[in-house]
N, C-alpha and C positions, 0 to 999 in steps of 0.2 A: 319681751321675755328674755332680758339677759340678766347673766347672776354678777356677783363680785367676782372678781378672780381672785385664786387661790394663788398664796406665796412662792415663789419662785427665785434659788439660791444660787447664782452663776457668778464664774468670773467674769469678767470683762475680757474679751478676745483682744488679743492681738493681731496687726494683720496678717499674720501667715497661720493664726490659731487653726483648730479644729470646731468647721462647721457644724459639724454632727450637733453641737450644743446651740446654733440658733435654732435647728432646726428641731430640735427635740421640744426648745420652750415654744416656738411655734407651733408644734403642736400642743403643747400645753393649753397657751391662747387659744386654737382654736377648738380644744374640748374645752374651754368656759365659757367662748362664744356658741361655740355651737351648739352646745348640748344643754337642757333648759333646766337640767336635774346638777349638782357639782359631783358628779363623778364621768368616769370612763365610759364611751358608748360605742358600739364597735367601729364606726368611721378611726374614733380618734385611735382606738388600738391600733387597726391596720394601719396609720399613720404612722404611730410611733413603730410600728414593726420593720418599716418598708426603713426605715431611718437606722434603725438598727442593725437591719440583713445591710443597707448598703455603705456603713461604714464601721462595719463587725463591733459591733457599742454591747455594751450588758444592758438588761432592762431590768428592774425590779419593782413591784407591783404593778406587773402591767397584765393587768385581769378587767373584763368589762365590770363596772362596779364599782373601781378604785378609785381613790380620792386622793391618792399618793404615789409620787413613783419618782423614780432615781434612775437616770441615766446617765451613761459613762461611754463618752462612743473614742472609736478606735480610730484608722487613717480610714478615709472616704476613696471606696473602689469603685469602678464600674460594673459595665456588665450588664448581665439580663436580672432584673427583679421582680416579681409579682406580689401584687399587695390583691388583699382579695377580703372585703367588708363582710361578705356572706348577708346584706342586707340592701337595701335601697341607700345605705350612708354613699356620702356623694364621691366620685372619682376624681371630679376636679378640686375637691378640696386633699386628697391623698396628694395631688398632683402640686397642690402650692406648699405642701408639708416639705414635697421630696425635692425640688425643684433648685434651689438654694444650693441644696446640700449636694446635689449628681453634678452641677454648675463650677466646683472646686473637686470633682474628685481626680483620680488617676488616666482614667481611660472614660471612652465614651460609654454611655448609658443606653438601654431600653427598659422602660417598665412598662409591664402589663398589670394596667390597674383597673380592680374588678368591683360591681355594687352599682348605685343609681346615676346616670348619664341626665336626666334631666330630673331634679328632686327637691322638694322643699328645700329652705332653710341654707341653701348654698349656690354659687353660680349656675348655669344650667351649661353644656357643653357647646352646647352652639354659642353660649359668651363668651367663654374661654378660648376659643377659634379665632371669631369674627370682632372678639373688641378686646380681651385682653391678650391674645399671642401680639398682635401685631404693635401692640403700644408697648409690651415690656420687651420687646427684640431692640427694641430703641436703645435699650440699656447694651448692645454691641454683644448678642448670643441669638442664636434660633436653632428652633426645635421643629419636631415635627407630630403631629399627633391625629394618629390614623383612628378614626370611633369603628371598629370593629362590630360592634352590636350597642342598639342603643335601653337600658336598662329604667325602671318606673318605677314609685313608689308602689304598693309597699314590697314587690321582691325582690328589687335589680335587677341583679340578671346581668347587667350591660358589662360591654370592655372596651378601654383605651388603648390604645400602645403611643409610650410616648418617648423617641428616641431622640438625645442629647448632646451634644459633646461638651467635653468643659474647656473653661475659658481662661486666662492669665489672671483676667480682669476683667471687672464692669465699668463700663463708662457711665458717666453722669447723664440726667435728662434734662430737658429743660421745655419744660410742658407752660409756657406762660400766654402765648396767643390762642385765643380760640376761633377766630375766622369766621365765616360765616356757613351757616348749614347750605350743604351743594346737595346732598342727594341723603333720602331716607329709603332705605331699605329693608326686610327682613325675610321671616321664613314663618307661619303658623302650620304643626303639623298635628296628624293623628297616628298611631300607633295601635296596632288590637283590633281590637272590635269595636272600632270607635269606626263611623262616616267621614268621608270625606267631607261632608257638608257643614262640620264643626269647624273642621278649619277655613272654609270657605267663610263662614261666618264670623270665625275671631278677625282674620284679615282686613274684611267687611269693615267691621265695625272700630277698629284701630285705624285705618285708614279715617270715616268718617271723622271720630276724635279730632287725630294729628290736624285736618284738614278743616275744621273750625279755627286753627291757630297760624296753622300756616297753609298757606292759600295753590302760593304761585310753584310750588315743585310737585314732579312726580314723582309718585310713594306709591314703593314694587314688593309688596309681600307677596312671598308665594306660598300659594296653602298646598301641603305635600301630604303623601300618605306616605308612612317609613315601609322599605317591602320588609316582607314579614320575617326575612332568614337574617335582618340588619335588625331587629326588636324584639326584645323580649315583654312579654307581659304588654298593658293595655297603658295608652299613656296620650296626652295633648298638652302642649303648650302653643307660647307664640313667645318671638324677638323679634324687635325694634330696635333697627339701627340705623343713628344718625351719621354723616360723615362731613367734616367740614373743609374750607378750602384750605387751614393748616392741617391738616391730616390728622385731625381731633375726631376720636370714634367715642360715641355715647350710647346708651343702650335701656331700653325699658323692658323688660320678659314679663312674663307672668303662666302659670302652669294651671290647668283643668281641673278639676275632681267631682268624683259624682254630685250630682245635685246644683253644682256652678253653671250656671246658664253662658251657654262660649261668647254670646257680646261682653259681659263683664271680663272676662276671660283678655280677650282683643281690648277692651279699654281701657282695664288695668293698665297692663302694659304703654299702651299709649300716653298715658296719665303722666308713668315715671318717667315715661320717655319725655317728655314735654317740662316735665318739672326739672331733672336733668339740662333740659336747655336752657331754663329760666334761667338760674342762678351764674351763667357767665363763667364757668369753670371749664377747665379742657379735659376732665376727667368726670364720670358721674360716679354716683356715691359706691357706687357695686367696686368699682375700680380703684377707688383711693387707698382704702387701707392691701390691697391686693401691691401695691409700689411700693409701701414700707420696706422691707425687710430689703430689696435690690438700690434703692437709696441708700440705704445704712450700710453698705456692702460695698456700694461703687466707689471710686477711685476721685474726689472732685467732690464739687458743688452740684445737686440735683433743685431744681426747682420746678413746683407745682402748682397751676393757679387751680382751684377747687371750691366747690360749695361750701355747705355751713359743715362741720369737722365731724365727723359720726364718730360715734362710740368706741367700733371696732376700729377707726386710724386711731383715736387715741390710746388705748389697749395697744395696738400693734409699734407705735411711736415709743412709749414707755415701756417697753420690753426690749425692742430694737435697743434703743440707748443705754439699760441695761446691761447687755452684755455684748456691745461694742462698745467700740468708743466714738461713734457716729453720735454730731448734737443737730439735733431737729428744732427749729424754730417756726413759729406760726401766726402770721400776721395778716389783721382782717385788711383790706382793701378799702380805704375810707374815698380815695379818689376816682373811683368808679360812680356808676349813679348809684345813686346812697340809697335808690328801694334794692338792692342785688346786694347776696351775702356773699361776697364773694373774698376768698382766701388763699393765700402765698404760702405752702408746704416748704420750704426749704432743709436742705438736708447739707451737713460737711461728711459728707460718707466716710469711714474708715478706711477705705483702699484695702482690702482684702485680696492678698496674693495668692494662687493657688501654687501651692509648693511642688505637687507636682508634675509639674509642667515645668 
């Protein structure tokens, strides 16, 4: 279910330019990605809001509905900010809108950012913890990000807090060995009124899965009940996470809903998680276009060995380039075993200064 994207008129930054304008077409990208309709839906508002309030920018048509908007952002401050979806729209995608952009500002950041913590259609917050903090810290930043309450389709409810400092500069990565898988781990939980016994059963049965493939490790999901003052509303998923001996973390989720019987639920996840392993990349497909925009940004050569090229890195590659002057190159891997699609993301980042600092 993805659309065309709609036009997008930026200058090309300079390295000490004003972030505020990747971060604005970033959210642009991701109301085309995300949204299945080509207009405005409230995640992508509060995106563009939070982007707004924290680098004092004008917005104009930024109405849920819109199909058009203009932004003009000012110097990137810190500070405390709160983005708040008033839906189940996802928190960690507010959180890769703002990210970028708190990462160059003046002083350090907090955002309280409010809507669905584990939700269709976007990371789930236990990915963004356990597989994406830890691999994009690589890029020489860390943050911290406390789940205050955990929020569900369809009310939210939930909140983040995610506090920042910003940086002079992003260092390059260089993500090319993948090692071999040492330990798979993860978490299946329930939330509401849901039994314990569902998670017990996603884990069960992901477990099962993974363990037709691979044999000789032991794999430690634990099935949790959220207590009830940390959740709002009723909710289940499961993550699966692989961890290799180069400190390559790969990951398979998959989320509940009435009527989804919880082994499907647990084997989903296992599925991607296993497909993720197949293909010989050091990143899985959840993660690759999530490195775009701090590739394009860092200071150097980034390089990324990865699966076959989704949709959203390329969306995210062609906008990056856009309006940096970062050039991405993508080259499939012939000298591997030739049944594996395996691909080399390279990136000449633009060295993005934060002024300052």
């Amino acid at each position: 279910g993805l659309v065309p994207l709609g036009q997008v008129r930026a200058r090309p930054l300079s390295g000490t330019a004003d972030l505020g304008r990747v971060s604005r077409i970033l959210s642009k990208v991701r109301s085309r990605l995300h949204g299945m309709k080509r207009e405005i839906r409230p995640q992508h508002l509060s995106g563009l809001e939070i982007i707004r309030d924290l680098c004092e920018g004008k917005l104009e048509g930024g109405e849920i509905g819109s199909t058009e908007i203009t932004f003009t952002p000012g110097k990137i401050k810190g500070g405390t900010h709160i983005a708040d979806t008033k839906t189940a729209g996802s928190v960690c995608l507010l959180m890769q809108v703002a990210m970028p952009c708190v990462l160059f500002a003046a002083s350090p950041s907090e955002l309280h950012l409010k809507g669905g913590t584990n939700a269709e259609m976007a990371p789930q917050i236990d990915y963004t913890v356990m597989v994406f903090k830890p691999i994009v810290e690589k890029f020489n930043f860390t943050f911290n990000c406390d789940i205050k309450k955990r929020g569900y389709y369809p009310q939210g409810g939930g909140e983040v807090v995610v506090q920042m400092s910003p940086v002079k500069v992003l260092s390059p990565i260089n993500l090319t060995e993948r090692g071999t898988v040492t330990k798979i781990y993860g978490r299946a939980f329930v939330a509401g009124a849901l039994p314990i016994k569902l998670a017990k059963d996603m884990a069960a049965a992901a477990v099962r899965c993974i363990r037709k493939e691979i044999r000789d490790l032991y794999i430690n999901i634990q099935p949790v009940r959220e207590p009830d003052d940390q959740a709002f509303g009723t909710g289940s998923g499961i993550i699966v996470v692989a961890e290799t001996s180069t400190g390559c973390l790969l990951a398979g989720s998959s989320l509940g809903k009435r009527g989804k019987n919880s082994d499907k639920v647990g084997i989903e996840a296992a599925e991607i998680l296993l497909r993720n392993l197949k293909h010989g990349g050091t990143v899985d497909d959840s993660l690759q276009d999530q490195l775009i925009i701090f590739m394009a940004l860092a200071k150097g050569v980034s390089r990324v060995k990865s699966g076959p090229i989704t949709l959203h890195t390329q969306t995210a590659i062609h906008f990056a380039e856009q309006l940096t002057k970062a050039k991405f190159t993508v080259t499939k891997l012939e000298e591997e075993v030739p049944s594996k699609d395996t691909y080399i993301i390279e990136c000449q980042g633009m060295g993005m200064i934060n002024p300052n600092l």
